[in-house]
C-alpha positions, 0 to 999 in steps of 0.5 A: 548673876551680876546687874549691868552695873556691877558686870560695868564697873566690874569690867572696867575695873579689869581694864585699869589693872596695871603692874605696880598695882595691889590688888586682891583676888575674888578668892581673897588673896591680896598681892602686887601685880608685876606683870601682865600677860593677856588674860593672866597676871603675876602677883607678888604675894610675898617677897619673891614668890610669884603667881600666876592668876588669870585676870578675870580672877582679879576681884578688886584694886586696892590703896597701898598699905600706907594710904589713908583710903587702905582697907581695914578688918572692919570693911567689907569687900565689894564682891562680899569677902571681909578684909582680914589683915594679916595680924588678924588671921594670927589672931583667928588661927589663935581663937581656933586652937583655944578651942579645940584645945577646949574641946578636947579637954571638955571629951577627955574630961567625960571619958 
């Protein structure tokens, strides 16, 4: 269970999210919010592609990309999730495949 500090500031946090606002989801999805319906909300996740999420999945709001207080791979969420930017998951995807590649060489290799 949260503290009363992180149950506050996490409520009060939900009651500042407005459209127009980047924001990354407590599953670690990032987008823009375009629209508020009650307890649900829009976000854009890429051009043209809208989801619907309830608000209480909102985890935290986030700078602009191009603001200087922007997350960055090395800092950590406040909910415990590690930022990861896009290029660092194409690097991720590419570390997974050398490896399995590796390993299917290593078992073809004892066969």
């Amino acid at each position: 269970f949260r503290s009363r500090k992180q149950q506050r500031t996490f409520t009060e946090m939900q009651a500042r999210i407005a459209a127009g606002q980047r924001v990354m989801t407590t599953a670690g999805l990032y987008g823009t919010i375009t629209r508020l319906d009650g307890d649900t909300v829009l976000l854009e996740v890429a051009d043209g592609l809208e989801l619907r999420w309830a608000k209480a999945g909102i985890g935290r709001i986030v700078d602009a990309p191009d603001s200087p207080n922007a997350v960055g791979a090395d800092e950590a969420d406040v909910q415990g999730a590690a930022a990861l930017p896009q290029a660092g998951v194409q690097d991720a995807d590419d570390r997974v495949d050398n490896v399995t590649a590796e390993a299917a060489r290593d078992r073809r290799d004892e066969v």
